[in-house]
N, C-alpha and C positions, 0 to 999 in steps of 0.2 A: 667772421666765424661765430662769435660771440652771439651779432644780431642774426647770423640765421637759424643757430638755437634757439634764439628765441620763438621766432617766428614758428618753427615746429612743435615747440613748446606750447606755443601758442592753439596749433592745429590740434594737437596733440589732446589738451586741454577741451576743447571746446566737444572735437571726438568723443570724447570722453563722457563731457558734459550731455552730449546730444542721447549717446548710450544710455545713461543715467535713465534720464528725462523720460527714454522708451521704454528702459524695464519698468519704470516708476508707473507710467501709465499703463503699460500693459499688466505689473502687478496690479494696480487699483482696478481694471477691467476683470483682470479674474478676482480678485477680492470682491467685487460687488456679485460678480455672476454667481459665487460660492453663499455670501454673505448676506445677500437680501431672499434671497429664498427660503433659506433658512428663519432671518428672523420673522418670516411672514410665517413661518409653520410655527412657531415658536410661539408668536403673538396669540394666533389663531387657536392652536391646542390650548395655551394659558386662559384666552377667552375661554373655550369650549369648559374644561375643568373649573374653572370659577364657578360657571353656571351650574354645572353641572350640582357644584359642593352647595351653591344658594338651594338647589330646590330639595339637593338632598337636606338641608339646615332646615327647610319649610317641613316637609316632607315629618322628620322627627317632632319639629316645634308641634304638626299635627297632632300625629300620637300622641304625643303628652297631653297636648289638652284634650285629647276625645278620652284618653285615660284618667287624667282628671277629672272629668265631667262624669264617668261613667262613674269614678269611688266616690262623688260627691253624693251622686245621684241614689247608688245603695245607700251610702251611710245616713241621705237625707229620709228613706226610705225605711231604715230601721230605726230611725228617732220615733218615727211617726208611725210604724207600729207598737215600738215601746208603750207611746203616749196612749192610743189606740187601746192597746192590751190592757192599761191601766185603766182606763174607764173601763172597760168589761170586766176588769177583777171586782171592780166599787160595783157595775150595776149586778152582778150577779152575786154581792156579797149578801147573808143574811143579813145585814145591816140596816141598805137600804130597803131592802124586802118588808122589813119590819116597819120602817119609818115609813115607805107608802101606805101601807097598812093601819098606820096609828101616828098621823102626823102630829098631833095634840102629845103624844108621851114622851115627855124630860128627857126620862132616861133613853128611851130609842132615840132620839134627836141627839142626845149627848154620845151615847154606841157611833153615830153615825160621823159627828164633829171629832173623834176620835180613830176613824177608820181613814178620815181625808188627813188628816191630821200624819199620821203614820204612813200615809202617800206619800207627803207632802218632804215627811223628814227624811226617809228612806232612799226618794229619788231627788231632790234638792232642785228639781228643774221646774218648780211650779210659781208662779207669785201667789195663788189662790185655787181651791177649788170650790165649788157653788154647788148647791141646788136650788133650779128656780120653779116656784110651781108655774100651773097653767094661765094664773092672773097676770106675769109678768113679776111679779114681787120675790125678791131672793126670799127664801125658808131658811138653809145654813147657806153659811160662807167660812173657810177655814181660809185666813190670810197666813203668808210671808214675813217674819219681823226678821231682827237681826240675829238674836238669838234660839230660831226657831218658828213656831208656830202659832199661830192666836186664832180661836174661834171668834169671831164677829158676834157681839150684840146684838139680841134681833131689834133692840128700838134703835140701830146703825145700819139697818139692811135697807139696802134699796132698791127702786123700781126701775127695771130695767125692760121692761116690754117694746118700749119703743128704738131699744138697740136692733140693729141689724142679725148677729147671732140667735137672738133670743126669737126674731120672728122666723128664721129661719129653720132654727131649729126645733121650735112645735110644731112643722109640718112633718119631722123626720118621722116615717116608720120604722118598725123594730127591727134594728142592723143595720138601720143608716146612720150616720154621722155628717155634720156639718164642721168645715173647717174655718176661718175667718183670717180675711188677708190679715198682714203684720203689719199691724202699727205701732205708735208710743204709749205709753202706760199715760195715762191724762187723769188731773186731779182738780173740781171744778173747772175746768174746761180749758185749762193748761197744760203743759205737757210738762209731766212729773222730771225734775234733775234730782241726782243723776240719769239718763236715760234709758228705760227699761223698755226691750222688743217685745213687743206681746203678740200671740198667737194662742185664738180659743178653739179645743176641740169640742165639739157638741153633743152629746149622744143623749136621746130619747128614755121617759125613763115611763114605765108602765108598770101598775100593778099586776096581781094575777089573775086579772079576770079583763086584762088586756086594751086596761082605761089608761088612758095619756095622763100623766100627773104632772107631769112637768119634765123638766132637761137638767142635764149634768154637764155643768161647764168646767174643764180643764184652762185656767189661765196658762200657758206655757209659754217660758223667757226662752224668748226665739233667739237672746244671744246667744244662749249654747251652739244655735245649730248654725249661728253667724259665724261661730270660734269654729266650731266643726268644720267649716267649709273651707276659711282662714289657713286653718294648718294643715288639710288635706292637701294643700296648693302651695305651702311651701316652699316645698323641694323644686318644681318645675322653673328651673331656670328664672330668669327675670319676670317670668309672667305677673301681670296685673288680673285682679280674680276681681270682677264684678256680678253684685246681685241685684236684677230689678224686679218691680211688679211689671204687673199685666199692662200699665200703661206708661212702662218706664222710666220710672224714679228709679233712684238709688236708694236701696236697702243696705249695702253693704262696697264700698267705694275706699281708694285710697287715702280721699279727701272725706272726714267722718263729716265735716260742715254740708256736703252734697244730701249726706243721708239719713230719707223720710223727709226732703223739704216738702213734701206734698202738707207734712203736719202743719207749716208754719205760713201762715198766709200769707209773709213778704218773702217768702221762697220759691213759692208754685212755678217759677218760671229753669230754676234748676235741675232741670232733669236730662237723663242719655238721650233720649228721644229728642230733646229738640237742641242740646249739644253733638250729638250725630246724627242726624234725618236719616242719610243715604244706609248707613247701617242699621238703623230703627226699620228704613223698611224693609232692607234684606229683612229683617229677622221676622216681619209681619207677612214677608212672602212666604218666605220657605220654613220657619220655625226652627229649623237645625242646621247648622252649615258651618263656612267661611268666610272672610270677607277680606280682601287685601286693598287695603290704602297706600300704596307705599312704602308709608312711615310704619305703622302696626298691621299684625296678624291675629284678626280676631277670630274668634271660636265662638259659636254661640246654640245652645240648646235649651228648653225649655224642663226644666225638675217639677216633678211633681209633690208631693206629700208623701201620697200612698201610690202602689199599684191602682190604677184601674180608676184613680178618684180624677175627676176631669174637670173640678167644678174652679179649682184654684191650680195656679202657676205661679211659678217663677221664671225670668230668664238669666240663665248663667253665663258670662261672657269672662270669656281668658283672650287676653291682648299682649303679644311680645311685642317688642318693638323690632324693628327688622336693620334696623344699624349693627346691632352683632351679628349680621351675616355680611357687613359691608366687605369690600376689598381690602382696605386697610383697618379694618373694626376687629374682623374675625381671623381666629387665626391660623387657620387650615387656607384662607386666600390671601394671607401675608404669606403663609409657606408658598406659595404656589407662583406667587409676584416675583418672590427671593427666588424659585429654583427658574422662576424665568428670564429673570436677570441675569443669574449666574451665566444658564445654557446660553442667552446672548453674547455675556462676556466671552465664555468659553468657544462659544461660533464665532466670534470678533479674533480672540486670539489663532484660533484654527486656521481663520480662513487667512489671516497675516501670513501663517506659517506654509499652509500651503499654496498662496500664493506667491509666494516668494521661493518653496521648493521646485514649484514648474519653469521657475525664471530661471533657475540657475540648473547647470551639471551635475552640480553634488546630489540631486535628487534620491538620485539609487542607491548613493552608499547611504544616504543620509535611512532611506525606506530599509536598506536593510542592518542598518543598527535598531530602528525601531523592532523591525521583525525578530533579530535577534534577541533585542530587550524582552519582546513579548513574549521568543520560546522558553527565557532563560525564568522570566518571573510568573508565569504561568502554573497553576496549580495541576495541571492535568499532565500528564506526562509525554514528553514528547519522541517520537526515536525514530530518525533518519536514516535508510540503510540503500545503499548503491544498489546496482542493477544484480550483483551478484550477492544482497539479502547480504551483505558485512554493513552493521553498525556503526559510522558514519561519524553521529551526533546524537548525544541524550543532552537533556535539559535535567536543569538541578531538581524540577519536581520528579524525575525520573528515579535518582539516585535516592531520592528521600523515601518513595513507596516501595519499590523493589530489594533498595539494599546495595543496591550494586552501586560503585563510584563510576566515574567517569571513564577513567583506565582500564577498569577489568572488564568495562563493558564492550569499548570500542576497538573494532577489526571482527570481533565475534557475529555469530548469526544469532538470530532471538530464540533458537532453539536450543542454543547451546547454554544459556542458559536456564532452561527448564533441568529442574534432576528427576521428579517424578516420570517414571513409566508413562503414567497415565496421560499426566498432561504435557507429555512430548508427541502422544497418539492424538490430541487434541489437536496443537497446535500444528502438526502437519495435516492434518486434515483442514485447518481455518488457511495453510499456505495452499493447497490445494486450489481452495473455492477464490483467493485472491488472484493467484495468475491465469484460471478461469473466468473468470467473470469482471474480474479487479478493482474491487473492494469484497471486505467483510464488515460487518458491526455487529456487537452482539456481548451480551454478558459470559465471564466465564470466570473459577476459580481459579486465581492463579497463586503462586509459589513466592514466595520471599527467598533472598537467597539464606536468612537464619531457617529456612524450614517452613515457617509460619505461613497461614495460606491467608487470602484475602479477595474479597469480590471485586470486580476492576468489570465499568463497560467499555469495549474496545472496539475501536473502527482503525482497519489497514486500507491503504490504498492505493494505487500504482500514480506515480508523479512522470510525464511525458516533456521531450526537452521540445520547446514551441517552434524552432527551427526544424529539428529534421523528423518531429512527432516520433520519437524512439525511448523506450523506456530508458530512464536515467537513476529514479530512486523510487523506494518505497517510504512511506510516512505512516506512521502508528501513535493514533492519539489515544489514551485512555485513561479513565478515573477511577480514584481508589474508592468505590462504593462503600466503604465501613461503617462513617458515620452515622451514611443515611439510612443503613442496615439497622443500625441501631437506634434510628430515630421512629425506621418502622414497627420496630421492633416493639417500643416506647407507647404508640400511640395504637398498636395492636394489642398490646397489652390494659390501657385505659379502655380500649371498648370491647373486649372481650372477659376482662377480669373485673370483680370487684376490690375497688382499692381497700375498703375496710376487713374484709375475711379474706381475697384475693381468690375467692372462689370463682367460677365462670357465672358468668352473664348469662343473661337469656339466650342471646343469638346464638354464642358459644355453645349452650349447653345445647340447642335444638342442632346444631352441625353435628355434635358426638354422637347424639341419639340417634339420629337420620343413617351415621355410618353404620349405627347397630344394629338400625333395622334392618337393614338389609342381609344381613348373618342371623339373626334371631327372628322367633314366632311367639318366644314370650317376654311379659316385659309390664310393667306398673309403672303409672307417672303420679307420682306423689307431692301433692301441694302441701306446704307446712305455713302456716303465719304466728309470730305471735301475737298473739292480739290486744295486747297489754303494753306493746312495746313502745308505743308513740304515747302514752302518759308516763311511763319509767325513762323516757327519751329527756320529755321537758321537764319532768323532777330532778333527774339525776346530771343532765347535760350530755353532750357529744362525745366527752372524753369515755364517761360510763357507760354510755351508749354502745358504743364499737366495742368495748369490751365484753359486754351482753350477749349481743349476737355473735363475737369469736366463740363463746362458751357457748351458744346453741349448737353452731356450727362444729364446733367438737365433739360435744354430747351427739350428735346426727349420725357423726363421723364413725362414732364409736359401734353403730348398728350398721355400717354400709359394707358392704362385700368388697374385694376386689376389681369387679367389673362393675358395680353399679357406678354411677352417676351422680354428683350433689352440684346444684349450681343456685343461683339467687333472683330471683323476680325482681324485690323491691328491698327496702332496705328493713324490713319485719317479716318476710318472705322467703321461703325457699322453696328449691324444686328438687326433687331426686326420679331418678330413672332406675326401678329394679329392675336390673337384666334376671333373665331368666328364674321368672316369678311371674307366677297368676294367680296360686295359690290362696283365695281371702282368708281360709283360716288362719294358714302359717303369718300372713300381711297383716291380720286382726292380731296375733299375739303378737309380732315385731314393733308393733305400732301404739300398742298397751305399753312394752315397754320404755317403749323411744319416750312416751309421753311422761311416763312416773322416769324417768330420771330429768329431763329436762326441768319436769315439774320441782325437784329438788333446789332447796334454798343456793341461790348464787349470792356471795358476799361482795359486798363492794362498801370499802372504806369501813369496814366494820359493820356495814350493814345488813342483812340479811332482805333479799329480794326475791319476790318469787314470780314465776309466769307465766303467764296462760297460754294453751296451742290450740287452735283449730286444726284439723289435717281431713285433706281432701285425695279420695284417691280414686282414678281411672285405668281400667286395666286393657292393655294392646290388645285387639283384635276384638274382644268381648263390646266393649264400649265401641272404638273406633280403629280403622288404621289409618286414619290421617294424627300426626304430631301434632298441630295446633289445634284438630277438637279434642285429642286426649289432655292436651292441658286447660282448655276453654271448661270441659267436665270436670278437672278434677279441682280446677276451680271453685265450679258450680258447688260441687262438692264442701270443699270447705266452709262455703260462705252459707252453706245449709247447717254445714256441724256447726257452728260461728251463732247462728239465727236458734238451733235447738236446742245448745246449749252447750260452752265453751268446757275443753281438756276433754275433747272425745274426736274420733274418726268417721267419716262419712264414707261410704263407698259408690259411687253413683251409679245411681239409676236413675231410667226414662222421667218414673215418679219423682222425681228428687227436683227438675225443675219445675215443674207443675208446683210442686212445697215448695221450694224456695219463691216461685211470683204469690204465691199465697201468701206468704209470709210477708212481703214486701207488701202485699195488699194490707193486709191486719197490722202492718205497722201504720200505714199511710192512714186509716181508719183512725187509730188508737189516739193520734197526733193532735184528732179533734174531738173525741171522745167528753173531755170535761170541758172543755168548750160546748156540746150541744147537750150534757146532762145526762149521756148514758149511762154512768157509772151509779151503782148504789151500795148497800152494805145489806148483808143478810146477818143476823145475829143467832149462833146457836149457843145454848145454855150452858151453864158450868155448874153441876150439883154436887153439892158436898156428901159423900159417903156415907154418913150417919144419919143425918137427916132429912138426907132425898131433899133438899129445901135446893133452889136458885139460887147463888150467890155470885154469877158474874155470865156474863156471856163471850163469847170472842167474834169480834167483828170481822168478819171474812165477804172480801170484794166480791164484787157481780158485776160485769159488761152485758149489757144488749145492746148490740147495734142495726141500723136499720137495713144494713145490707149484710151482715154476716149473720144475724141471730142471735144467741144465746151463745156469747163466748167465753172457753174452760177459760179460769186463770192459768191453768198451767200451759194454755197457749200464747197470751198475751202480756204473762207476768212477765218470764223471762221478755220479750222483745222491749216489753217500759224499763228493765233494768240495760239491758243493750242500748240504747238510746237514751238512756238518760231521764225519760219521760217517768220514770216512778219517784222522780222526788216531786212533781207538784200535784203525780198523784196519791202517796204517801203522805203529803201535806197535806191532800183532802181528806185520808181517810182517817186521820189523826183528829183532825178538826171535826169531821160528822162524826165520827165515834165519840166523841169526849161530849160533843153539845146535844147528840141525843141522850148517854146516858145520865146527863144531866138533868135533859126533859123526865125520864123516869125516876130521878130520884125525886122529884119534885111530885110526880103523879102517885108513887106508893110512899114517901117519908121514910123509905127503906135503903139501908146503903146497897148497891150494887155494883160489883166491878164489871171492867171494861178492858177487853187485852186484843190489842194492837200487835200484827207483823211486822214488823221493820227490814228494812233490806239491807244488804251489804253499802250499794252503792248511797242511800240515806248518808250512811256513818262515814261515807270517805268525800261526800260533797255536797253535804249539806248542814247547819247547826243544829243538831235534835235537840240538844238539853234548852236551848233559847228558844224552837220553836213549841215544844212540850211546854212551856214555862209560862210563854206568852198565851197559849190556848186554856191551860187551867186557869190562868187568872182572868180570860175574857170570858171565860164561861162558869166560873163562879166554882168549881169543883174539886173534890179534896183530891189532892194527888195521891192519897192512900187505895183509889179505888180506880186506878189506870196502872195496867199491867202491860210492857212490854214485850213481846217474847221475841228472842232472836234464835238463828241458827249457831251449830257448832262451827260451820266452818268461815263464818264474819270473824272469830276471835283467831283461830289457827293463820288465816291469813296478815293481820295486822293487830293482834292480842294489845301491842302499848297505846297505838291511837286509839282502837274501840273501847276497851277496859277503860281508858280516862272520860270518854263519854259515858260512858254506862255511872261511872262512877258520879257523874256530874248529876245524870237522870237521876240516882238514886236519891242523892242530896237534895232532891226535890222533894222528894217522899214518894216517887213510883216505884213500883215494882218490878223486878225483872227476872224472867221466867226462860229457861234454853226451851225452846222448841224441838221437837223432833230427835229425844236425849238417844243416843246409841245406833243411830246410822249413819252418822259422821264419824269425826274422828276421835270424840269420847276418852279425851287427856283428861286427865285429872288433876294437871298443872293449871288448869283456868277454874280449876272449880274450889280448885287450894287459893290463887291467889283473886280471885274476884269474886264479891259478896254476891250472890244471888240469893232469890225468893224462893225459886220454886223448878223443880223438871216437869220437863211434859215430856211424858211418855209414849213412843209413837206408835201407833197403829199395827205394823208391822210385826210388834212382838205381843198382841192382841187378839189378834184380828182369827187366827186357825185355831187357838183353844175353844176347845180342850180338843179337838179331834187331831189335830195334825201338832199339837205342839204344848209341850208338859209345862210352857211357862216358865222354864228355868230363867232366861234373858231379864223377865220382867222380875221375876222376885231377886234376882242379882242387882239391879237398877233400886228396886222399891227400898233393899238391907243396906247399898250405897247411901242413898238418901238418907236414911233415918240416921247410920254413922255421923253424915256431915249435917247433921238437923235441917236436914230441904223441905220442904213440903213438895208435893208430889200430886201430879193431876196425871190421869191415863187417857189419851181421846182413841177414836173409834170404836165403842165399848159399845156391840150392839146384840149382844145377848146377856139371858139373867145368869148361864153359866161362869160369864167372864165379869158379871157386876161382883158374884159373891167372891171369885176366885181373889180381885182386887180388894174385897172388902177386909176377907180373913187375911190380908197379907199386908194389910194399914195403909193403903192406900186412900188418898186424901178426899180428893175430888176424881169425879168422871166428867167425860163427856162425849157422845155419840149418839147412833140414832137409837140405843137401847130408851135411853131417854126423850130425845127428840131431836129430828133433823133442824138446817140451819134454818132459820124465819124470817119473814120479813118482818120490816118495824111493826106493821100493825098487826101479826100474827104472835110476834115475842111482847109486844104491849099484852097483849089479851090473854098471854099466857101467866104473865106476871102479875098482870089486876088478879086474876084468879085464885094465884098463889097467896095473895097478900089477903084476900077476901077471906078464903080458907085460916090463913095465919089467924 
């Protein structure tokens, strides 16, 4: 008995075993058949995205360096007009004018070693600057010490004709320049330590009668624009920044021993060019490009100096290396290794599991514990209902969105829960179209059971039993849209509002306007900027900033109707939409006010701000009825009121862009203006009252240009103050005013003053009391006989910065005179707390006497004056009625065409030898 248990045991056993053996292999057949397919996609995709992440890694490595070569390329570009610029300040200075003219006189030669000299200290980027005549022999030389600046002894000046620059540069004509590649600074025929880059600019220098006299050499220490290039390149990842000449040396290298071996005759053999061939000749092929070795990613283009100058090069080369894109180097393809491992493991583990659940029976309950796990941990809501629509099964994300637990819900129909009316009519109509057709999806509001309503998309379905194809249940899956309601909500709000005022955007504002059109026939689109706000931006910061424009946008707010429209262009920019308004007069008085109160002081941090508004405006249907040309207009608009003169309203017309490319012309003119000599000074007279004698004249600008004509100041002043371009022409007319009437004092031995306009933007970006200081003492002249005059409204806009300059000027010994007394704002608090010389009286309150005006204005001004002991000058004074009227009423000085219109120099010369002959 025993042994035939065994023996069955045995059988039994082995059965058993044989069993084993077959699921075992039949599992490992379906494990391979599940599991090599898989990791072939797996492999293959993780290839595919590597690549993919390499060439996007190239790809970016590109841009940066075409982005770096592009800011090298400007900045190398604005060095070298800087440099550029600076020779033409020196050859167009009276200085050297003088010294070609009198090269034997001390004193011009010393004017001149003093002019390079002040070059030299001012922009620190020079080793030396020269003048060589035509024999090749240096005349000055202002060198580079440590502390400063040293003119060269002429028995130290040497012969340099047979340099390369020097023959180059005698053949330049007038407006050329010669640049010379960069070498080492060499001393007796070594190369000076520490090691200085040098780069010489060349420029031509000719008398006025258009004789070659020699060249002007700029020495320039080309380190700076080595450092320049150095830190432009920084940032870009690991990039290597290399610089060569035209034959491929190293200029500028990681290894400084590589660069300029061209200088050192046991070096010549170190260069890029013949440590990269293959790359040297890309670069000699194509001049701008890429070049991939494997190992690095080069970039390579050629820099110039200047625009346009083709005579010298550089080649700039940016080299990554390409191991930080490796597989295991970079780290977006170690991500990618790691999530392809995982998804291995994870296909490894899978395919175990289900091959092991097709081996065995428990499959199905096993598949539907998972299904169950998935309806129960599922965020979307799940709801199961029999043939007869009773509720069956919810899932716990069900209970969580609706409300309802699990009990109250199930045996119910889903209508029975709905309580609103409305969406019980809903929901029988979505059962409708389901046992119709059988399914629905689709968004709809649905009901909480506290009340509360919520957006859900929903899809029902009919579920058929696979045996006898008969309906068995219905399935209802849907999501609680809230979030994403509010996320749209979120990012509808970023692009349609502005985050700083929260006012609408552009696109926003043209939607509202679009819907108004269509209701309305009138309607104004008003452009506002301030234009002052991007320099109270970076004075004050971001935080004062938004603070700013809240307060415009209030102040706006304060004129806008109920129906109109205010939304934001730019962040100094606004739009408004007047509904029903065409009106220009009532628009012209709305738009006076908008502007005087905006124009009112805003405080910030105790400080008192003020600001300026252009406004442009385009009226619906009159101008256009398309939306994007009425705001194109009323742009136009602004930037005309902007260009003729800021805190005023434009209304556009056809005319208006015709002025505005005009004006854009006569800026674009102006820019070169004292560059080709257009500008000059007319001087008209200043006669003392009693004596009828000259004692000063006021220098007042003149433009002739070769394509505009005879240009008003009052056309081209304002755009040099807009642009900025009136401070170096302000700095001429300071300088030709002071050095002519210094010629005339010298010609009659008579003191004669000299009165200067100054402009606002002078006093807010520029040093006058340093520049006034340094022009009296270069031209020898008392400062009792240079008169400033400014306006009223330079002191009302910044009274404590202008008052401390004025104050500085006066400490000089100049004088200072308000221009144009009583058509401004005419406080009495600048004229209590800061010392002036003198009023000028304008025109205005002049000009109609006696016919049209009893002269009240002017004898209230003349009785002011003499209270506060002013002296007192009246201009436009051009009859004898209005000479006596001022006389009898103690009026100082005149000036007008009663006396004499404005003059040229050699018409006020000839007036003045006369005077003095008489005298």
């Amino acid at each position: 008995m025993n042994g035939k248990e065994t023996i069955i045991t045995k059988i039994e056993r082995i059965v058993m075993m044989d069993s084993k053996n077959k699921r075992i292999k039949q599992m490992l057949t379906n494990f391979l058949m599940i599991f090599v397919p898989g990791l072939l996609i797996v492999t293959i995709f993780a290839g595919i995205f590597i690549n993919i992440n390499i060439e996007n890694g190239k790809n970016i490595i590109k841009i940066r360096q075409l982005n770096n070569s592009e800011i090298v390329g400007v900045n190398v570009n604005s060095i070298f007009e800087d440099i550029k610029s600076d020779g033409n300040i020196i050859l167009n200075s009276s200085e050297i004018r003088a010294y070609v003219g009198n090269m034997t006189d001390a004193n011009v030669q010393n004017e001149l070693k003093r002019i390079f000299s002040n070059m030299m200290t001012n922009k620190k980027i020079y080793d030396s600057i020269r003048f060589i005549g035509v024999d090749g022999y240096e005349k000055v030389r202002v060198n580079e010490v440590e502390n400063g600046t040293t003119a060269v002894a002429d028995s130290e000046l040497e012969y340099k004709g047979d340099q390369t620059y020097f023959q180059e540069g005698i053949k330049l004509n007038p407006g050329e320049i010669y640049i010379s590649p960069m070498d080492l600074s060499m001393k007796s025929g070594v190369v000076e330590t520490p090691l200085k880059p040098l780069m010489r600019l060349v420029l031509p220098v000719f008398n006025d009668k258009n004789e070659r006299q020699g060249i002007l050499v700029l020495n320039y220490l080309a380190k700076n624009m080595l450092d320049q290039i150095e830190n432009d390149s920084k940032s870009n990842m690991d990039m290597k920044i290399l610089l060569l000449n035209n034959e491929g040396y190293y200029l500028l290298s990681e290894n400084s021993d590589k660069d300029f071996s061209f200088m050192y005759g046991d070096q010549q053999r170190i260069s890029f060019s013949q440590e990269n061939p293959e790359i040297w000749q890309a670069i000699l092929n194509k001049g701008s490009g890429y070049y991939d070795d494997g190992r690095d990613l080069y970039f390579y283009t050629p820099i110039y100096p200047l625009k346009g100058y083709q005579n010298l090069h550089w080649v700039l080369v940016g080299a990554v290396p390409l191991d930080v894109l490796g597989v295991f180097t970079n780290e977006d393809n170690r991500t990618i290794v790691l999530i392809a491992v995982l998804l291995i493991l994870v296909l490894c583990i899978i395919s175990v599991i289900v091959s092991w659940l097709l081996l065995i029976r428990k499959e199905a309950r096993s598949r539907e514990k998972i299904t169950d796990g998935i309806f129960k941990n599922a965020k979307e809501g799940i709801m199961i209902m029999d043939a007869d629509m009773q509720i069956v099964y919810v899932n716990k994300a069900f209970s969580t969105i609706t409300g309802y637990s699990e009990g109250e819900a199930l045996g119910k129909k889903p209508i029975d829960l709905k309580t609103a009316k409305t969406l019980r009519e809903i929901y029988s109509k979505i059962w409708e179209t389901v046992n119709e057709e059988g399914n629905w999806k689709g968004e709809i509001t649905d009901q909480r059971k506290d009340g509360t309503t919520y957006p859900k998309y929903i899809s029902i379905s009919k579920m058929f039993d696979r045996k006898s194809n008969t309906l068995s249940n219905f399935l209802e899956v849907f999501e609680d849209l809230t979030s994403v309601r509010i996320t749209e909500e979120a990012i509808n709000k970023i692009k349609h509002y502005d985050e700083a005022t929260g006012l609408p955007t552009q696109v926003l504002f043209e939607m509202k306007v679009r819907e108004y059109i269509k209701q309305i026939d009138r309607m104004a689109v008003v452009v506002l900027q301030v234009t002052n706000f991007n320099t109270l931006y970076d004075n004050l910061g971001k935080k004062s900033g938004a603070l700013l424009i809240n307060e415009v946008s209030r102040r706006i707010q304060t004129f806008l109707s109920a129906t109109d429209l205010l939304g934001i262009l730019h962040k100094d920019q606004f739009i408004m939409a007047r509904i029903n308004s065409n009106d220009k007069l009532e628009m012209g008085h709305l738009m006076n006010k908008m502007i005087t109160y905006i124009r009112e002081p805003i405080e910030i941090d105790t400080e008192k701000v003020y600001l300026n508004v252009s406004i442009g405006i385009a009226v619906f249907q009159d101008d256009s009825a398309d939306l994007e040309k009425l705001i194109e207009y009323a742009n136009i608009a602004k930037n005309y009121a902007l260009q003729t003169g800021d805190n005023t309203y434009v209304f556009y017309e056809k005319e208006i862009r015709e002025n505005y490319l005009n004006n854009l012309k006569l800026e674009t003119e102006l820019r070169s203006a004292l560059e080709n000599n257009e500008l000059s000074l007319n001087y008209q007279p200043q006669v003392q009252v009693g004596s009828r004698a000259i004692i000063a004249s006021e220098a007042l600008l003149r433009w002739h240009n070769k394509n505009l004509g005879q240009v008003s100041p009052g056309d081209f002043i304002p755009v040099a103050e807009r642009t900025n371009l009136i401070i170096p022409i302000g700095n001429w007319v300071l300088e030709e005013a002071i050095r002519q009437n210094q010629k005339w004092q010298q010609l009659t031995n008579e003191p004669l003053g000299v009165a200067v306009n100054l402009s606002p933007v002078q006093f807010k970006k520029s040093d006058l009391p340093k520049i006034i200081k340094e022009l009296l003492e270069k031209y020898q002249m008392p400062a009792e006989l240079l008169e400033v005059e400014i306006t009223e409204g330079i002191l009302v806009e910044n009274m404590v910065g202008t008052g401390s300059q004025l104050e500085q000027i006066k400490a000089l010994g100049v004088k200072v005179a308000i221009d144009d007394f009583g058509t401004g704002y005419s406080s009495l608090k600048y004229l209590q707390n800061l010392n002036f010389d003198k009023l000028k009286i304008d025109r205005e309150f002049i000009k109609d006497y006696p016919e049209n005006d009893s002269g009240s204005i002017a004898k209230t001004i003349l009785n002011l004056a003499a209270q506060l002991e002013l002296h007192v000058i009246a201009e436009g004074v051009e009859t004898h009625e209005q000479f006596l009227f001022l006389k009898e009423n103690n009026c100082h000085e005149i000036q007008g065409y009663y006396f004499s219109k404005p003059l040229s120099v050699k018409d006020f010369e000839i007036l003045i030898t006369e005077q003095n002959q008489v005298d």
